[in-house]
C-alpha positions in Angstrom: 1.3 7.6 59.5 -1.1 4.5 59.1 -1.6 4.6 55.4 2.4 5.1 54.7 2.9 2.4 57.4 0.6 -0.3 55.3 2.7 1.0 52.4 5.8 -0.4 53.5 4.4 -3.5 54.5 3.4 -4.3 51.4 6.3 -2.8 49.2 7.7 -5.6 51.2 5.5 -8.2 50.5 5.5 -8.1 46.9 9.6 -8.4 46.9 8.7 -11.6 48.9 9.8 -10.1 52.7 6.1 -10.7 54.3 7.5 -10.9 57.2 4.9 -8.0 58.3 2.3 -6.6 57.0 -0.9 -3.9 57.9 -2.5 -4.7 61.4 -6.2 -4.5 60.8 -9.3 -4.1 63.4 -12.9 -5.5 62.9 -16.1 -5.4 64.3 -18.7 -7.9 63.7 -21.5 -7.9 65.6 -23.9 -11.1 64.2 -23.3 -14.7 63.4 -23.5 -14.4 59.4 -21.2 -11.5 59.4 -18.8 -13.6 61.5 -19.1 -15.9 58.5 -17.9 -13.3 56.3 -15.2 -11.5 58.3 -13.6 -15.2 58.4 -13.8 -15.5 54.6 -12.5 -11.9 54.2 -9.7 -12.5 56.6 -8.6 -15.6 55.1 -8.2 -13.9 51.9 -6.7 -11.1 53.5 -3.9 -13.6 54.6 -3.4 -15.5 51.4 -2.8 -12.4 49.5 -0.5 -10.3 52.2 0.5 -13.4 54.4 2.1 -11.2 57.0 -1.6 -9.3 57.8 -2.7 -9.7 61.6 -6.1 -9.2 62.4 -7.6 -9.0 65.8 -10.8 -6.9 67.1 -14.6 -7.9 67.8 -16.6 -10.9 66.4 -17.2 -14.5 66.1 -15.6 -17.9 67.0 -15.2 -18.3 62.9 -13.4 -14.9 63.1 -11.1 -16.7 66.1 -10.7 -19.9 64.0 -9.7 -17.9 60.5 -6.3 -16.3 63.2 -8.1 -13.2 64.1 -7.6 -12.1 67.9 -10.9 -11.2 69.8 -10.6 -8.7 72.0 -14.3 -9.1 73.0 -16.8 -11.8 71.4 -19.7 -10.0 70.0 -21.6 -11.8 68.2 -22.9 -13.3 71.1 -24.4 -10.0 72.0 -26.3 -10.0 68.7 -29.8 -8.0 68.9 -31.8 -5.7 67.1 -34.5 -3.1 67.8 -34.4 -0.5 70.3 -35.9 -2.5 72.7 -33.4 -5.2 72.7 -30.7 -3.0 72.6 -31.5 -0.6 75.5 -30.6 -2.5 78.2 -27.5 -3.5 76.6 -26.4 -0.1 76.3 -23.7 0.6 78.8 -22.3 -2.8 78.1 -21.9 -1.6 74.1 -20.3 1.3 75.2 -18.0 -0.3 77.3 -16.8 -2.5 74.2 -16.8 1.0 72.1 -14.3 2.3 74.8 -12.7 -0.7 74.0 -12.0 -0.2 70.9 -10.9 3.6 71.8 -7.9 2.3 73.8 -6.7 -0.1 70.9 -7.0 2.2 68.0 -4.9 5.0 70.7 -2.3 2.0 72.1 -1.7 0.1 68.9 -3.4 2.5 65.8 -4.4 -0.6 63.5 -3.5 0.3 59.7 -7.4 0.3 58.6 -10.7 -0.5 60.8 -12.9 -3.0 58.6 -17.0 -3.0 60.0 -19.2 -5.7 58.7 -22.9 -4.6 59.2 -24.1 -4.2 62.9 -24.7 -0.3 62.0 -26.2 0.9 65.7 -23.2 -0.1 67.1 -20.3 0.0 64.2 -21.3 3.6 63.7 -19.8 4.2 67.3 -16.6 2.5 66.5 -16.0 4.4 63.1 -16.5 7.6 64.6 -13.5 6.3 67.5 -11.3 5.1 64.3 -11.5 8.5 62.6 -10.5 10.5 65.3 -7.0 8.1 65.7 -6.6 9.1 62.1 -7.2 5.6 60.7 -9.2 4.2 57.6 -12.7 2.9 58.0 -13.9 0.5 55.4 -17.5 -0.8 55.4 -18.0 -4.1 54.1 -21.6 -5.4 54.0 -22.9 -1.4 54.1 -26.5 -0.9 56.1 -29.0 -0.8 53.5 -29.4 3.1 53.7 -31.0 3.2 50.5 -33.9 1.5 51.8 -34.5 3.2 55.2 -32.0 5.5 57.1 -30.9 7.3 54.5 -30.6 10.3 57.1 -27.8 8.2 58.5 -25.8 9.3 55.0 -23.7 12.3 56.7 -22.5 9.5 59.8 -21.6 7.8 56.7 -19.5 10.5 55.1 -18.0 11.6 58.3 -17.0 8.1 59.9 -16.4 5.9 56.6 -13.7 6.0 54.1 -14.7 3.1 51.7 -17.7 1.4 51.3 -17.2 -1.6 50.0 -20.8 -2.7 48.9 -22.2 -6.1 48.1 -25.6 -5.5 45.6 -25.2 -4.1 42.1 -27.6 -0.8 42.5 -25.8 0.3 45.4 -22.8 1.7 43.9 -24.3 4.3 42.0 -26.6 5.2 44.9 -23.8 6.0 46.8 -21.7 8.2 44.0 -24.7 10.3 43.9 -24.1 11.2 47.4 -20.4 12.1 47.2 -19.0 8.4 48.9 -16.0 6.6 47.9 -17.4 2.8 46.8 -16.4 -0.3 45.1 -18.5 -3.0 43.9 -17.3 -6.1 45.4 -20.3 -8.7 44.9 -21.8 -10.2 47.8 -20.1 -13.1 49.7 -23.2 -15.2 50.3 -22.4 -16.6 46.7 -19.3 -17.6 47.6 -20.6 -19.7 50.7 -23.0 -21.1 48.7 -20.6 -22.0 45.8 -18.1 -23.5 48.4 -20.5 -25.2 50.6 -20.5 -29.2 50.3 -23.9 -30.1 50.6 -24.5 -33.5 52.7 -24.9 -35.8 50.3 -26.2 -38.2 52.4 -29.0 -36.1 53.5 -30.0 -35.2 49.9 -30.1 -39.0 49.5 -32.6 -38.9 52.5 -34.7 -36.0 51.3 -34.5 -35.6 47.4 -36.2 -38.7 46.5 -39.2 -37.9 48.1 -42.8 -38.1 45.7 -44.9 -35.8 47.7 -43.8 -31.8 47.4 -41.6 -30.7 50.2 -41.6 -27.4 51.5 -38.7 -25.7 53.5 -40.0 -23.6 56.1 -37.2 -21.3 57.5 -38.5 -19.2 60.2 -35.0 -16.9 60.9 -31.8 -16.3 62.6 -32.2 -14.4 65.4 -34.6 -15.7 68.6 -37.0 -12.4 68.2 -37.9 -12.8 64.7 -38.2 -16.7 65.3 -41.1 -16.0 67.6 -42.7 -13.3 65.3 -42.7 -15.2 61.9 -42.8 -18.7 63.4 -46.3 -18.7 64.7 -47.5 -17.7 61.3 -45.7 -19.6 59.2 -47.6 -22.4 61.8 -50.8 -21.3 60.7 -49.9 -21.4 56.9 -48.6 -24.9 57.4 -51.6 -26.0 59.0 -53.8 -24.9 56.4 -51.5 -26.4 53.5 -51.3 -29.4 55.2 -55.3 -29.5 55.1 -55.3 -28.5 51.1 -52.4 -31.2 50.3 -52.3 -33.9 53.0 -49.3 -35.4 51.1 -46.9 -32.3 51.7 -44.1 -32.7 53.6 -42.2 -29.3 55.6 -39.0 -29.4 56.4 -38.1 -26.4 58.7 -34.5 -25.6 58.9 -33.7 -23.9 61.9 -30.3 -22.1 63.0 -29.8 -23.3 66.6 -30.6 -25.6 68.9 -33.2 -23.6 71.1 -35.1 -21.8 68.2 -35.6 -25.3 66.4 -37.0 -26.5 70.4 -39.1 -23.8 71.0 -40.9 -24.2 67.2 -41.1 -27.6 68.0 -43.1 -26.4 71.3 -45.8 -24.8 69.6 -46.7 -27.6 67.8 -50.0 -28.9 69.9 -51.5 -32.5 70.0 -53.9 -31.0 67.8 -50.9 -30.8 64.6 -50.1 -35.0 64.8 -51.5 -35.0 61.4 -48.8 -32.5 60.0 -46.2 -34.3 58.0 -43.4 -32.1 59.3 -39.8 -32.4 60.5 -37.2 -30.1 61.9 -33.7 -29.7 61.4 -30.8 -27.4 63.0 -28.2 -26.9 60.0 -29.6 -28.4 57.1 -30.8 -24.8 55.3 -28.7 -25.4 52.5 -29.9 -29.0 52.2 -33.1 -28.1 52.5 -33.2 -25.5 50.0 -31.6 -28.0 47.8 -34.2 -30.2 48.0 -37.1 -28.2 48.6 -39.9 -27.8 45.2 -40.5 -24.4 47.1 -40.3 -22.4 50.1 -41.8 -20.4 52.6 -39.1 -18.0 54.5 -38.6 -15.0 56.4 -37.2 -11.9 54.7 -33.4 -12.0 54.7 -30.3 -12.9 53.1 -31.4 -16.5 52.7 -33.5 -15.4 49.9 -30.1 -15.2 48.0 -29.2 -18.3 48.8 -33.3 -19.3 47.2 -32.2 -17.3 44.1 -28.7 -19.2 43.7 -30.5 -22.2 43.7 -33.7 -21.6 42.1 -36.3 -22.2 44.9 -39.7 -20.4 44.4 -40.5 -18.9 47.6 -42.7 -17.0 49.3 -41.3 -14.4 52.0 -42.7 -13.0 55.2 -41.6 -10.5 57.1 -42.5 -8.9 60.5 -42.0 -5.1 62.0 -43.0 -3.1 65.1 -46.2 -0.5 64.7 -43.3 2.1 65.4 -41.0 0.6 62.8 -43.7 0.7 60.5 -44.8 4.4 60.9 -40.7 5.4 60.5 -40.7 2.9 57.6 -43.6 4.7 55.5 -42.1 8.1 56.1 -39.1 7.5 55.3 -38.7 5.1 52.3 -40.7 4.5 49.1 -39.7 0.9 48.5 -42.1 -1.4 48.0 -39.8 -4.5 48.7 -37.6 -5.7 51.5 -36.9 -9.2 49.3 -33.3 -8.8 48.0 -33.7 -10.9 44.7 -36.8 -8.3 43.8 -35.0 -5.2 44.8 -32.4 -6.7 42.4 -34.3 -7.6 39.6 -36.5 -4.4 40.2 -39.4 -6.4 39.9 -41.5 -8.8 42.2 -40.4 -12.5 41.6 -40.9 -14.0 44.9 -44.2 -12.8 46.9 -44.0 -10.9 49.7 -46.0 -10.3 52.7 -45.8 -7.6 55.6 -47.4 -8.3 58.9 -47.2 -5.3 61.2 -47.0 -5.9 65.2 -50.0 -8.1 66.1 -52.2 -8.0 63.0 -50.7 -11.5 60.9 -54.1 -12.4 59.7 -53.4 -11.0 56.5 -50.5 -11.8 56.2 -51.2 -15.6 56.9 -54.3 -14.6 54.6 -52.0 -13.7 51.3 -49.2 -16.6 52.2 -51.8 -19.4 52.2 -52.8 -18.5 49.2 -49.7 -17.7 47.4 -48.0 -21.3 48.8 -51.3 -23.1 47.6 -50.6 -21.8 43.9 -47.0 -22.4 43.9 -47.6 -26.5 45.5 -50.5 -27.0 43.0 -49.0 -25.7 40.1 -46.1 -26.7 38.7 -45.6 -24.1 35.3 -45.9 -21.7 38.7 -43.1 -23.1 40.0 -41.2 -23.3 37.3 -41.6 -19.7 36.3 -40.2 -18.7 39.2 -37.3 -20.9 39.2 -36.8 -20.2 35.9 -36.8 -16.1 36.8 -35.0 -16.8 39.9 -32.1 -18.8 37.9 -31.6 -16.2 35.3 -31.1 -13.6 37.9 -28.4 -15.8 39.7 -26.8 -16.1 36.1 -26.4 -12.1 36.0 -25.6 -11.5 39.3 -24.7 -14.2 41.9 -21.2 -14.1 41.1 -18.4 -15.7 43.2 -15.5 -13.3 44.4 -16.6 -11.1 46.7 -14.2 -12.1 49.6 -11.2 -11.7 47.5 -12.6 -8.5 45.2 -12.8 -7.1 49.1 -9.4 -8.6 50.3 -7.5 -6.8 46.7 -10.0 -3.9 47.3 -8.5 -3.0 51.3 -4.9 -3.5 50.4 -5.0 -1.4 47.0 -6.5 1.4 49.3 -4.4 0.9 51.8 -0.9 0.4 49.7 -1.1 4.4 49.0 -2.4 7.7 49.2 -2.9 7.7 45.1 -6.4 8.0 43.8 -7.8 4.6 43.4 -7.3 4.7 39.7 -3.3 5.0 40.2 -3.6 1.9 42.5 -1.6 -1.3 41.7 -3.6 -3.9 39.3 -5.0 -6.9 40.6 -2.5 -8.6 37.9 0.1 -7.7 40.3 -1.5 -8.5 43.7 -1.5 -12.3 42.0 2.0 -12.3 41.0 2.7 -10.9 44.8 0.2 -13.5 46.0 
């Protein structure tokens, strides 16, 4: 059996015999939860050195010693539109998956977000008989709470990342842990460029980071209008500069494409792996909705957020969900800190509308600025803790190490003296 398997293994390790220790599969299906497997799995090794990991993910994933059975990160997409025609090629890598969890039955399957298609590969696991853990849940309590009883059927442990969350899921009957989330850590550990702060921090005018997304699909959504707000900043405050931080090498071409002859009075420069420096810098920020605006929150940068959904999405969205915020840092404080603004397949003039006017207050006035920061900053205090890759690490092997109840498991004061 699986669980008594991982059992031994680490009886093992803690008399100092790691010679083995419990085989566990991921999936990872985007580029920032490659980030966080890696993190996870390093962990994982320090504290059971004789873990093996191998599965689906991410070249960071590869580098940190797990063994890719299939890199599918590169396959990232979201939507059903995006993900239809990639559908026999997902359940090809699902089958995958089937014929290592019956071949080699891995001591725990660990998912990292990627729900359309991690929900496919939990359902495999639990019919081999072996332990699903979720870390970095789908936010379910936002929209898709329906998907709740896929939850209870397929997952074990949900190992959740954002301090409202646990109790949302004990109300529904799941087994969870509050872990933190591991953004904090990157951002902790991350050694900014010191030269490039050198560049960029001594600047007079106000700089602006503009981060228009991860993926290429919401690049060309929320690009194009964060365009029109910069052009009509740029004619309010001529002496603004905007740096727009850009993930790869194609989005940061294509936004530099869209800038016309018409913009050569725009005092604007792009970069391709500079968001941290940029944020650093930045007096404030104009972003699109995601887990960045954690990152804004750790280090106090007033923004203001935009984010984009289908007419389809949208009808779904106010049917199924009351929340009146997708930003994480006001879903966390429970309260509106940084604006927000919705645009809704091809209507962006309000949403341009509203941005314009919430950037304009937040470069003209400085006690707006720094009532933000100072809102943002005593938000990181409470919550953006560091931790979450080992609290998750400790968390997996406790569960694993025996059948118990969680409260019977061993302390983390002896997980460090095995360590």
């Amino acid at each position: 059996m699986a669980v008594a398997k991982s059992t031994y293994f680490l009886a093992h390790s803690r008399l100092g015999c790691a010679v083995n220790g419990p085989n566990i599969f991921f999936s990872v299906g985007e580029p920032s939860g490659d980030l966080h497997a890696a993190n996870l799995i390093s962990k994982l090794q320090k504290i059971s050195p004789g873990c093996s990991f191998r599965g689906f993910g991410g070249p960071r994933m590869r580098d940190s010693g797990c063994e890719l059975d299939f890199e599918l990160t590169g396959l990232a997409v979201v939507g059903f539109v995006e993900v239809l025609p990639r559908l026999r090629e997902f359940f090809r890598i699902a089958d995958r998956a089937s014929d290592v969890f019956a071949q080699q039955r891995p001591d725990a399957v660990v998912l990292v977000d990627f729900p359309g298609f991690n929900w496919h590969i939990a359902k495999r696991a639990k019919q081999h008989g072996i332990p699903v853990f979720y870390y970095l849940p789908p936010q379910l309590w936002a929209w898709g709470a329906w998907r709740l009883k896929k939850m209870r059927q397929s997952v074990d442990h949900v190992l959740c990342n954002l301090p409202f969350e646990p109790d949302w899921y004990r109300e529904r009957d799941m087994a969870v842990e509050y872990v933190g989330h591991p953004f904090f850590d990157e951002v902790a550990e991350h050694r900014l460029d010191e030269k490039f702060l050198d560049r960029w921090g001594t600047c007079d005018a106000t700089q602006v980071a503009v981060l228009p997304g991860s993926r290429t699909r919401e690049v060309k959504h929320i690009w194009p209008m964060q365009l029109a707000v910069i052009r009509e900043l740029a004619r309010r405050h001529p002496q603004t500069r905007f740096l727009v931080a850009c993930l790869r090498d194609r989005h940061c071409l294509w936004c530099q494409q869209q800038v016309g002859d018409a913009d050569s009075q725009l005092n604007i420069e792009f970069f391709v792996g500079r968001t941290s420096e940029i944020i650093e810098v930045a007096d404030c920020s104009l972003m699109k909705s995601g887990s960045a605006s954690l990152e804004m929150m750790a280090r106090g940068t007033p923004s203001v957020v935009i984010y984009h959904i289908s007419q389809a999405l949208n009808i779904i969205r106010r049917c199924l969900t009351n929340l009146q915020s997708m930003t994480l840092p006001n879903l966390i404080a429970g309260e509106t800190i940084m604006p927000e603004f919705l645009a809704v397949g091809g209507s962006t003039a309000g949403t341009i509308e509203k941005s314009i006017a919430a950037m304009d207050r937040l470069i003209s006035d400085r006690g707006e600025r720094g009532r933000q920061r100072h809102e943002l900053l005593s938000l990181s205090r409470r919550f953006a803790q560091t931790g979450a890759s080992e609290k998750a690490a400790r968390a997996i092997l406790r569960r694993l190490s025996s059948e118990a109840p969680v409260a019977a498991a061993p302390s983390d004061a002896e997980f460090v003296r095995a360590a």
